[in-house]
C-alpha positions as CSV (number, residue, x, y, z in Angstrom):
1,X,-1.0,-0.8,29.7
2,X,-1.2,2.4,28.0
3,X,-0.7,2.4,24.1
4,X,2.3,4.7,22.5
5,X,3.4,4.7,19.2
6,X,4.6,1.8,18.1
7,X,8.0,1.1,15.6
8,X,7.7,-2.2,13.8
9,X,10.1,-4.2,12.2
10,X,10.1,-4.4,8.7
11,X,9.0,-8.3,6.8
12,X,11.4,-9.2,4.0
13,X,9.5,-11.1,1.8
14,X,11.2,-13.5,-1.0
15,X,9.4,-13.2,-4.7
16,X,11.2,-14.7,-7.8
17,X,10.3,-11.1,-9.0
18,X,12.4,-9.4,-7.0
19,X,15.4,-7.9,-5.8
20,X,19.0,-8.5,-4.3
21,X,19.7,-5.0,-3.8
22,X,16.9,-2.9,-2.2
23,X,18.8,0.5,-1.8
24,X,18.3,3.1,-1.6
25,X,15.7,2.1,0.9
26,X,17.2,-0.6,3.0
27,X,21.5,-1.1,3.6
28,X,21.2,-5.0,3.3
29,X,21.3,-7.3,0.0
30,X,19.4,-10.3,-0.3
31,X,21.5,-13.3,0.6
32,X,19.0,-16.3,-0.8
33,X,16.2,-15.6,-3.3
34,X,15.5,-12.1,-4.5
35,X,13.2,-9.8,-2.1
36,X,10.1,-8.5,-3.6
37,X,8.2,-7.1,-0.8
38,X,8.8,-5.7,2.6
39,X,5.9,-5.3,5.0
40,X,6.0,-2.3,7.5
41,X,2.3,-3.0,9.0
42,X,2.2,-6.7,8.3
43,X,0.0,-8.5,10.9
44,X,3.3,-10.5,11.7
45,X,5.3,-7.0,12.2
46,X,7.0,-7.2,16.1
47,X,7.3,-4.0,17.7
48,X,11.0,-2.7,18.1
49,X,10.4,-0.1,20.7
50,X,8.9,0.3,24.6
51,X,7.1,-2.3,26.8
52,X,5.2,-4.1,24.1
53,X,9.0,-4.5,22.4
54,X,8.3,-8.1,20.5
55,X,4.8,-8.3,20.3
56,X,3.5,-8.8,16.8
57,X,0.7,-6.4,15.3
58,X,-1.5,-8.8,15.0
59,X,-1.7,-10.0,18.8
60,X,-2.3,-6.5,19.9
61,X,-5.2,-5.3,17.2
62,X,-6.6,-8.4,19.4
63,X,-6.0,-7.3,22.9
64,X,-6.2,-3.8,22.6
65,X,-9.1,-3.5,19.7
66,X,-10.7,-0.5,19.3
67,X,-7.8,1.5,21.1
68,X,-5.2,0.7,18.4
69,X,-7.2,0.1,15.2
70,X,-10.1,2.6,15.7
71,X,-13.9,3.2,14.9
72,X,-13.3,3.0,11.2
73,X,-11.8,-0.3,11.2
74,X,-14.1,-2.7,9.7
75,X,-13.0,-5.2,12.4
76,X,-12.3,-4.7,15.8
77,X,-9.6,-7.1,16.2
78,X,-7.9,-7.0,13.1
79,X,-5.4,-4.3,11.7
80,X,-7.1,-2.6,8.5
81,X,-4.2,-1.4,6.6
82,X,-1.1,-3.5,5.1
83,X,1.9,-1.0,3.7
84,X,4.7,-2.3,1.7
85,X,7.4,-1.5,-0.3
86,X,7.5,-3.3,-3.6
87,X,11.3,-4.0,-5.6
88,X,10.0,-5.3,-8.8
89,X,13.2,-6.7,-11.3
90,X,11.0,-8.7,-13.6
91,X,6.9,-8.3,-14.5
92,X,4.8,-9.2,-11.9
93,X,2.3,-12.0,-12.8
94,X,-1.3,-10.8,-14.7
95,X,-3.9,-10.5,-11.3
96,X,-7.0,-9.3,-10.0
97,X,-8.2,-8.7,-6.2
98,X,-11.7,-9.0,-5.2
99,X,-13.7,-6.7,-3.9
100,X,-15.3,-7.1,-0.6
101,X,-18.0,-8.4,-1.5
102,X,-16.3,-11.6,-3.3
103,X,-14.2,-11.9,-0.6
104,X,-16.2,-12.7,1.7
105,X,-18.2,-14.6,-0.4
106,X,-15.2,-16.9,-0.1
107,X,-14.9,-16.9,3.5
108,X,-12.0,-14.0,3.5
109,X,-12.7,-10.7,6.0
110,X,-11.8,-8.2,2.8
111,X,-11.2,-7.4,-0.5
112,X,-8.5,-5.8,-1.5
113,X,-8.1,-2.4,-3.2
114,X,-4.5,-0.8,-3.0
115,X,-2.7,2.1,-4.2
116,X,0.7,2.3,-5.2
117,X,3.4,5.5,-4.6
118,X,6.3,5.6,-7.1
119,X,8.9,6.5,-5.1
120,X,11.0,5.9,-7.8
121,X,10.8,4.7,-11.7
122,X,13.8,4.1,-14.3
123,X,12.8,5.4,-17.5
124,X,10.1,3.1,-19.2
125,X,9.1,1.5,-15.9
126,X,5.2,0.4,-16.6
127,X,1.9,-0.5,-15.0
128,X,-0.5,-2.4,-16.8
129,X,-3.7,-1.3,-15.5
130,X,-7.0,-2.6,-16.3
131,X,-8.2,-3.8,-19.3
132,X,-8.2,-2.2,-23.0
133,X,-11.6,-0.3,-24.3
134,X,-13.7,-3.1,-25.4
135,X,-12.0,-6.5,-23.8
136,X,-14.6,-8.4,-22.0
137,X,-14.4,-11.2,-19.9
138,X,-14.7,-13.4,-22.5
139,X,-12.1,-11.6,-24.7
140,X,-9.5,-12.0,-22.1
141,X,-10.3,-15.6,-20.8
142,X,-9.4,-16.7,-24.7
143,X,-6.7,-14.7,-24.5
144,X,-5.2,-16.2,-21.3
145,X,-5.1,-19.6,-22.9
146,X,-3.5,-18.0,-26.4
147,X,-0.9,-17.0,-23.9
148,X,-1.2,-13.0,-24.9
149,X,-3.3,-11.7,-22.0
150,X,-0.6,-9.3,-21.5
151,X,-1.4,-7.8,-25.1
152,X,-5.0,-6.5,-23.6
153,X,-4.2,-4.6,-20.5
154,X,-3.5,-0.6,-20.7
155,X,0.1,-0.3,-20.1
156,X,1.3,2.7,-19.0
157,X,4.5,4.8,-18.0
158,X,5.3,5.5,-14.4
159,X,7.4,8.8,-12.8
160,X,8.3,9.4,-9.6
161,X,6.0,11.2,-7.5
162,X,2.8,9.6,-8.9
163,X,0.1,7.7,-6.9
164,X,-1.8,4.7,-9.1
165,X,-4.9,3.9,-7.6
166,X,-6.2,0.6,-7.9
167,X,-9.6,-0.5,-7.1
168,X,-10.5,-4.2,-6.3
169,X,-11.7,-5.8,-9.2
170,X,-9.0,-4.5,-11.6
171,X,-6.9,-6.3,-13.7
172,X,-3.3,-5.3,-13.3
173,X,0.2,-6.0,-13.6
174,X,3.6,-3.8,-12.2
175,X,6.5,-3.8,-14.7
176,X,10.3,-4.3,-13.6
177,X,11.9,-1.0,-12.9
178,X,10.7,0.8,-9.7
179,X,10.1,1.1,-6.4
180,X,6.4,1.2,-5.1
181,X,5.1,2.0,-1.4
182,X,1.9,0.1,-1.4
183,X,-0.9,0.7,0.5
184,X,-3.7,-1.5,0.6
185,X,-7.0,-3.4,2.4
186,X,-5.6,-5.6,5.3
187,X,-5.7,-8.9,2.6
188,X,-3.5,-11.1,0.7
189,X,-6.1,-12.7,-1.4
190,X,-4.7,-12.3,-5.4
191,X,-6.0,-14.8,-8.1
192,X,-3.3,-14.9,-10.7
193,X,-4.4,-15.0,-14.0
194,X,-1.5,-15.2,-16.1
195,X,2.2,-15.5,-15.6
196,X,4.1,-15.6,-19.0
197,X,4.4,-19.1,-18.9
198,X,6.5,-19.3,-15.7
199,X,5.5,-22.7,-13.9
200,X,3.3,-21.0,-10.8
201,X,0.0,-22.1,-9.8
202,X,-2.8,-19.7,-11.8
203,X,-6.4,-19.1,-10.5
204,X,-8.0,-18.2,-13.8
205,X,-11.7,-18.7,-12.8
206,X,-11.7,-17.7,-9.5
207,X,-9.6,-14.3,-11.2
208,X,-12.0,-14.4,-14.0
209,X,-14.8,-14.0,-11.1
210,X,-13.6,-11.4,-8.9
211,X,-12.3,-9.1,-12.1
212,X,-14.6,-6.3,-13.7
213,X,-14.4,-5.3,-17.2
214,X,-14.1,-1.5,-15.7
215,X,-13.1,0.2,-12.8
216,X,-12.1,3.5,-11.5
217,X,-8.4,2.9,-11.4
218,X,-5.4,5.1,-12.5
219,X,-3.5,7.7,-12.2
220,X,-4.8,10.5,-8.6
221,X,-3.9,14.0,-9.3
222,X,-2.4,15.3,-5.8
223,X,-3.9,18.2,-3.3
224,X,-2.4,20.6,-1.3
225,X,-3.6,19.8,2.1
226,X,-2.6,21.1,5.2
227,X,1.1,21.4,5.2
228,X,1.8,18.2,2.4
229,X,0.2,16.7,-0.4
230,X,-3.5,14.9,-0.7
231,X,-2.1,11.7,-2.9
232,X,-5.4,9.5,-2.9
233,X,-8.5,9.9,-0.4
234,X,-10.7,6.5,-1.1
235,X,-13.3,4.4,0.8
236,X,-10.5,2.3,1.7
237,X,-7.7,4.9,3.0
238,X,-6.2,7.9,3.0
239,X,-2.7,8.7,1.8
240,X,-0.7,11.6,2.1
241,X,3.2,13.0,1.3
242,X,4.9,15.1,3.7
243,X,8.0,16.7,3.6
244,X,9.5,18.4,6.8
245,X,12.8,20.3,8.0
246,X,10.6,21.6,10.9
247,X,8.4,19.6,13.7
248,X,4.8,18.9,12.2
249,X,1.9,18.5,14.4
250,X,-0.9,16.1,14.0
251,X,-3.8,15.4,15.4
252,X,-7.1,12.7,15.0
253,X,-9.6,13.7,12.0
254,X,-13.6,14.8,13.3
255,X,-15.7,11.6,12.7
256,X,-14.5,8.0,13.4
257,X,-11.0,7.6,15.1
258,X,-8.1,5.7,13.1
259,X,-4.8,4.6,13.4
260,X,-2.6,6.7,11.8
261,X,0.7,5.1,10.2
262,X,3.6,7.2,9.3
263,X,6.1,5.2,7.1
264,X,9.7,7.2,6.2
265,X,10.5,7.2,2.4
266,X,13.2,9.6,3.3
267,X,15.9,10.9,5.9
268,X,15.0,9.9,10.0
269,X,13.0,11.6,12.6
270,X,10.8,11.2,15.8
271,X,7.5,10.7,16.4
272,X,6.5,12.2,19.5
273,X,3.2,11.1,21.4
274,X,1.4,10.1,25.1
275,X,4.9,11.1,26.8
276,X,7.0,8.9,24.2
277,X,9.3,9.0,21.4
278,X,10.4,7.3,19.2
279,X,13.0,7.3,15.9
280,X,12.4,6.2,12.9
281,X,13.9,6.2,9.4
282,X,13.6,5.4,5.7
283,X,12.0,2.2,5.2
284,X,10.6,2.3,8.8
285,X,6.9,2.6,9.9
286,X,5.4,3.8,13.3
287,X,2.0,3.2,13.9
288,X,0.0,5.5,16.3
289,X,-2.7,3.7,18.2
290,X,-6.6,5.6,17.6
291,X,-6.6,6.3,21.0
292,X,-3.7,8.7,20.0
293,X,-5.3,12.0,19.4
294,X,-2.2,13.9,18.6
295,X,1.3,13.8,17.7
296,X,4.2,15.5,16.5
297,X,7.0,14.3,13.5
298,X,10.4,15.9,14.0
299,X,12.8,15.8,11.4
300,X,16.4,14.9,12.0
301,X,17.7,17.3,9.4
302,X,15.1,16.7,6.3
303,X,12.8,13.8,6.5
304,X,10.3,12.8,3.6
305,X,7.0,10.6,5.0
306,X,3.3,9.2,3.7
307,X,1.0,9.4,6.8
308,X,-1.9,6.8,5.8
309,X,-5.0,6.2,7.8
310,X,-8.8,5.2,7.1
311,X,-10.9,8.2,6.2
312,X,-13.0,9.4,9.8
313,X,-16.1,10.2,7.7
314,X,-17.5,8.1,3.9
315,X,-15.3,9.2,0.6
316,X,-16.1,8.4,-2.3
317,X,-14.0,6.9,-4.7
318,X,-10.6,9.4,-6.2
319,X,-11.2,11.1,-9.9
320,X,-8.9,9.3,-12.0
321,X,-6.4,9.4,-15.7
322,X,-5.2,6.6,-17.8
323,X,-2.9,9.9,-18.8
324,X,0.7,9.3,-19.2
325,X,1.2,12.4,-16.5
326,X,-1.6,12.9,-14.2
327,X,-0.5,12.1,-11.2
328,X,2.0,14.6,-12.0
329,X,1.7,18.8,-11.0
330,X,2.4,19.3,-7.1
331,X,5.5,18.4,-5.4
């Protein structure tokens, strides 16, 4: 069977951090515990649309490998990129991801470097991001048992329109207050290192393992490119914004093919692609198969979309600000 782009069903995913009400993304409210995350490319994800209606992501990354994941997929059989949207109501817990490196070291197929899109921020919403000039290992690892770990990371303010990248290794925590898109390695693997005393299980030296006293996190200043907005190109992924009253046409990057995932923050439209369509809206991702050269996004009326793939060619980690407005200057 061919491949066609593919509409999955979005994961609601319960965290104590969380929310009941996730508009102005999603209509529903959360009936039990508060929802913290919803995956849109979670290996779990069932498509919603065409012949391969109820199969779940990761069941065709197996059957159909290099087709639907692409060259640049460090595995053929696995899907390389996890997006979310994030609802945070109360601080997330101190963490760290490890890099790739570490993770396999124990047994895991990635590390996990992410980046996060504000796609929107009440006024003092925060990130703490990485550690203060200074703060070593040691420093921190005392501090965790003073219960003040939160004292020594670099908090800062988040706006609407900024991209925080965060590179595996770094120690970070998101503030309540906003809504993220996250885009990240294919991994799940977070070692918590502090949680304000709330009674959940903490992987301090594990954490303490994978975490580096510096990284190149923060805030990525965005790029005109092509007809939208360069938000982060990394080793890892590429992210970009798009905003379109017109059809847009897309088509596979020179170098090593990816999967190219286009995930509505906005309004509704089609994807067209390989003699199918199909809609979409806000909170919605489609996924177009590598073996997808080209495609069109048409608005219905005004649509607003991040388009994230792996880069086709090596990048080198984004220039970066700890600046209260640097990801700030292009809409």
């Amino acid at each position: 069977m061919s491949l066609y782009p593919l509409l999955l069903i979005p994961d609601f995913r319960e965290r104590v951090w969380g929310a009941r009400d996730l508009s102005p993304i999603y209509n529903q409210e959360a009936e039990k515990e508060p929802i913290g995350e919803v995956w849109v490319t979670g290996e779990d994800c069932q498509v919603a649309n065409g012949p391969l209606a109820g199969r779940a992501l990761r069941d065709l990354a197996r059957e159909y490998g290099r087709d639907l994941v692409g060259e640049a997929a460090p595995q053929s059989d696995r899907f390389p990129l996890l997006i979310k949207f994030l609802f945070p109501r109360e601080k997330l817990s101190v963490q760290v991801h490890p890099d790739d490196e570490a993770a396999r070291r124990a047994g895991q197929p990635c590390g996990k470097t992410e980046c996060w899109y504000v796609l929107a921020a009440e006024p003092g919403a925060r990130i703490g991001l990485g550690l203060k000039p200074g703060v070593t290992r040691g420093v921190f690892e005392r501090a965790i048992g003073e219960t003040r770990a939160e004292e020594l990371l670099n908090w800062i303010d988040i706006h609407a329109g900024e991209l925080i990248y965060v590179a595996a290794g770094t120690v970070h925590a998101i503030g309540p207050g906003s809504v993220l898109v996250e885009t990240q390695q294919n991994s799940d693997t977070t070692y918590r290192l502090y949680d304000y005393g709330r009674p959940r299980e903490l992987h301090v030296q594990e954490g303490l393992q994978a975490m580096k006293e510096t990284t190149r996190a923060g805030k990525v200043a965005p790029a005109k490119h092509g007809g939208g907005l360069r938000l982060v190109a990394s080793p890892s992924f590429l992210v970009e914004r798009y905003r379109a009253s017109k059809p847009l046409s897309f088509a596979a990057d020179q170098g090593k093919s990816s999967a190219q995932i286009v995930v509505a923050t906005e309004g509704a439209g089609v994807v067209e692609a390989a003699g199918h369509e199909v809609a979409f809206t806000r909170g919605e991702a489609v996924v177009v198969p590598a073996c997808v050269t080209s495609f069109r996004v048409r608005p219905q009326w005004e649509l607003e979309f991040l388009l994230a793939r792996l880069p086709a060619e090596p990048v080198a980690e984004p220039e970066t600000s700890m600046a209260a407005d640097a990801g700030v200057g292009l809409s």
